[in-house]
Legacy VTK file of the C-alpha trace (Angstrom):
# vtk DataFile Version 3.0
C-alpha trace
ASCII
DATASET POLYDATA
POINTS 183 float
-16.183 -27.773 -2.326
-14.703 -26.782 -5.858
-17.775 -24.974 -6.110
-16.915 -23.190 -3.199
-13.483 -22.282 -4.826
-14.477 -21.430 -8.262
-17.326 -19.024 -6.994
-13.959 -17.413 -4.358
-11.701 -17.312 -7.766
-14.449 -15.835 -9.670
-15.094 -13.003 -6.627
-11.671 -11.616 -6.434
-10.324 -12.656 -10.516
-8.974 -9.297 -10.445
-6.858 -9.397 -6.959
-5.278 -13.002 -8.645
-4.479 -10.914 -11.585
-3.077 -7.976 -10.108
-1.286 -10.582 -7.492
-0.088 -12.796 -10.940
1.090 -9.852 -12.764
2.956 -8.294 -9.619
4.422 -11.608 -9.147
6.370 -11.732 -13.325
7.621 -7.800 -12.430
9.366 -9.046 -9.067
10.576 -11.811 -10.912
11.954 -10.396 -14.129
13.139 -7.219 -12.015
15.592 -9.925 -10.048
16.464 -11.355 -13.487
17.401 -7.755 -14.509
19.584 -7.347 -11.759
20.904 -11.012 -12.806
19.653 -12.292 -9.415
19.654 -16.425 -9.233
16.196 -17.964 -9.012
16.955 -19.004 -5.592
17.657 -15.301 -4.609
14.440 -14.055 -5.983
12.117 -17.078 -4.633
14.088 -16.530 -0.976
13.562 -12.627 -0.818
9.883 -13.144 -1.909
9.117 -16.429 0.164
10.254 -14.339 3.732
8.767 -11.451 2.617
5.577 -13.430 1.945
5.883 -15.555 4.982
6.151 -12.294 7.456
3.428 -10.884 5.814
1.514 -13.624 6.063
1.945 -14.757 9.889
1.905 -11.069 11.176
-2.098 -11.062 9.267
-2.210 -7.063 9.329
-0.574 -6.409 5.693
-1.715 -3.031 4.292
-3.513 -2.875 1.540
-3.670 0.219 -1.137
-6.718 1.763 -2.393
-4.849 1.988 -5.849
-3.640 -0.367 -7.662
-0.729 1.759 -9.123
0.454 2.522 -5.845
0.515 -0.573 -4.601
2.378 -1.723 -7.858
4.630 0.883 -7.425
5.588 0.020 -3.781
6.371 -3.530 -4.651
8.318 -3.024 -7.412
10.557 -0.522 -5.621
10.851 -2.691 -2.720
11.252 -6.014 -4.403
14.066 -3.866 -7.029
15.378 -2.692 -3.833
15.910 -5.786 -1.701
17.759 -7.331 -5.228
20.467 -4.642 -5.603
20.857 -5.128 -1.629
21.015 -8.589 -2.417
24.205 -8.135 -4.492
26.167 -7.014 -1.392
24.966 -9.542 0.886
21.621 -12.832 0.771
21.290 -12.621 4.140
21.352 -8.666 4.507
18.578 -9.070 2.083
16.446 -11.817 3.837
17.118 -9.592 6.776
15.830 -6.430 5.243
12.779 -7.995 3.613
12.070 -8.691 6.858
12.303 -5.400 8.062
10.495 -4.675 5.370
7.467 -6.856 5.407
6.958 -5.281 9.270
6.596 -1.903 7.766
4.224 -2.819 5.040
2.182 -3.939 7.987
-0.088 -2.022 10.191
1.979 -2.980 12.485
4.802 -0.050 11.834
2.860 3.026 13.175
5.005 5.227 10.686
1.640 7.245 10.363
2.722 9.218 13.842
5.852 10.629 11.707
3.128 12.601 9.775
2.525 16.476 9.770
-0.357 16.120 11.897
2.014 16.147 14.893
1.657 19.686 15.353
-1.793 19.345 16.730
-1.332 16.285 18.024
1.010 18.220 20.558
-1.530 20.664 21.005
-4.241 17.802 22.385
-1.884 15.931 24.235
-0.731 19.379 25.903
-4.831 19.477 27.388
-4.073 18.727 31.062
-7.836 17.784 32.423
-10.665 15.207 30.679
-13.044 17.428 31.260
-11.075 20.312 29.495
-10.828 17.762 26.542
-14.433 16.866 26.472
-15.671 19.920 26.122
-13.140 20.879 23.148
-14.956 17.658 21.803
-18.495 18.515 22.386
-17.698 21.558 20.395
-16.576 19.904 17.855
-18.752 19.039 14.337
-17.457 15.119 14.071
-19.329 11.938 13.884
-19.388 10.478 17.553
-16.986 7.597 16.180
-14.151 9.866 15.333
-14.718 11.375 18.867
-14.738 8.143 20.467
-11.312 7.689 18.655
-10.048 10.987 19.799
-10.659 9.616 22.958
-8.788 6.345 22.698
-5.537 8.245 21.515
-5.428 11.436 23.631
-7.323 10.014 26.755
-6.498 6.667 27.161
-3.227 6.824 25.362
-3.615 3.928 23.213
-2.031 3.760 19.493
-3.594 3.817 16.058
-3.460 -0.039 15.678
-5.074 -0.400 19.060
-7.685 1.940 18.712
-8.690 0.310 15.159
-8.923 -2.955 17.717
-11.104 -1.474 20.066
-13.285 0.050 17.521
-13.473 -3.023 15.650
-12.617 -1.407 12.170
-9.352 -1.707 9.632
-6.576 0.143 10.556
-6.688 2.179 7.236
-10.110 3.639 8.164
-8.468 4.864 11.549
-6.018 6.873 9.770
-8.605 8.411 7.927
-10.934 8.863 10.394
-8.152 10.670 12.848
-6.751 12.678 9.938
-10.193 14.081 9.516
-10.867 14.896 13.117
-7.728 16.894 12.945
-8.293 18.708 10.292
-11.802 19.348 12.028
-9.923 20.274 15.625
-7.732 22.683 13.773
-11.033 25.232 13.919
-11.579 24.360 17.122
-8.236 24.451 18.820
LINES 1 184
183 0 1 2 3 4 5 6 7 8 9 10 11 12 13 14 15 16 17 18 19 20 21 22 23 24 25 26 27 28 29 30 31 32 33 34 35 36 37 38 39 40 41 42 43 44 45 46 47 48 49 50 51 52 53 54 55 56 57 58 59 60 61 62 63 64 65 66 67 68 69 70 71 72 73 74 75 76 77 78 79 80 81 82 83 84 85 86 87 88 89 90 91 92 93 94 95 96 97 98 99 100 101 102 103 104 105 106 107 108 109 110 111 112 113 114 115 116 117 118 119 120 121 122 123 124 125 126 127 128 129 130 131 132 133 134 135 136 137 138 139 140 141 142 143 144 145 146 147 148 149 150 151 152 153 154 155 156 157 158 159 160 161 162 163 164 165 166 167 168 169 170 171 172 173 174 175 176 177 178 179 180 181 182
């Protein structure tokens, strides 16, 4: 058994140190802001605790992004913090819901012009032939499907596909970019 955990620590030693090092910039940002100790571990324990029970976080490819995020949402949730604790615990909320892939903020994107233009195809079989003629991997078709056919959302299509939710996103930004040609 502490085999078992020494060989996991070893695996992701980089994640604890990112996670560590995250962890002191929250912290010292709420001391900067002269935030109590009690402030800083309640904004980060609900933040954590949503996170952690809704189990879809995202997850950045880079880790300056992902430090950048935190620390402006983290610096963010302390200033709010001086008007009002529970405005704060209620916007870290808020917040830990849109960090997950549960928040389909991608559909704000500027894809929505020909995402209009597919939903605006009236018959499947008009819509199956735009895909036939279409030079994408039969996955991202299948996904086309899900969304424009069947109706279903990002999130739900990852589900049904049985990938991450990030790889949908790419996967359907691609296939637009690819039905631009086509459309």
């Amino acid at each position: 058994m502490i085999q078992e955990l020494a060989n996991k620590v070893l695996r992701h030693w980089s994640s604890i140190l990112f996670n560590a090092g995250v962890a002191v910039t929250i912290y010292y940002s709420g001391k900067f802001l002269s935030r109590s100790i009690e402030e800083i571990l309640g904004i980060l324990i609900t933040f954590t605790l949503v996170r952690v029970l809704i189990k879809k976080a995202k997850h950045y490819k880079e880790w300056q992004l992902c430090f950048l995020w935190c620390t402006a949402i983290f610096t963010t949730l302390f200033l709010v913090c001086s008007v009002s604790f529970a405005l704060s615990l209620l916007l870290s909320i808020f917040a830990a819901i849109i960090m997950s892939n549960h928040a389909d903020i991608y559909q704000w994107s500027p894809h929505m012009e020909r995402k209009n233009k597919l939903k605006k195809i009236s018959s499947i079989d008009d819509f199956e032939a735009l895909l036939s003629n279409m030079l994408i991997k039969p996955k991202h078709k299948d996904l086309l499907r899900y969304i424009y056919i069947e109706d279903m959302t990002l999130m739900q299509a990852a589900e049904k596909l049985n990938i991450e939710y990030s790889t949908v996103k790419v996967w359907h930004s691609e296939a637009l970019a690819r039905l631009q040609t086509a459309l």
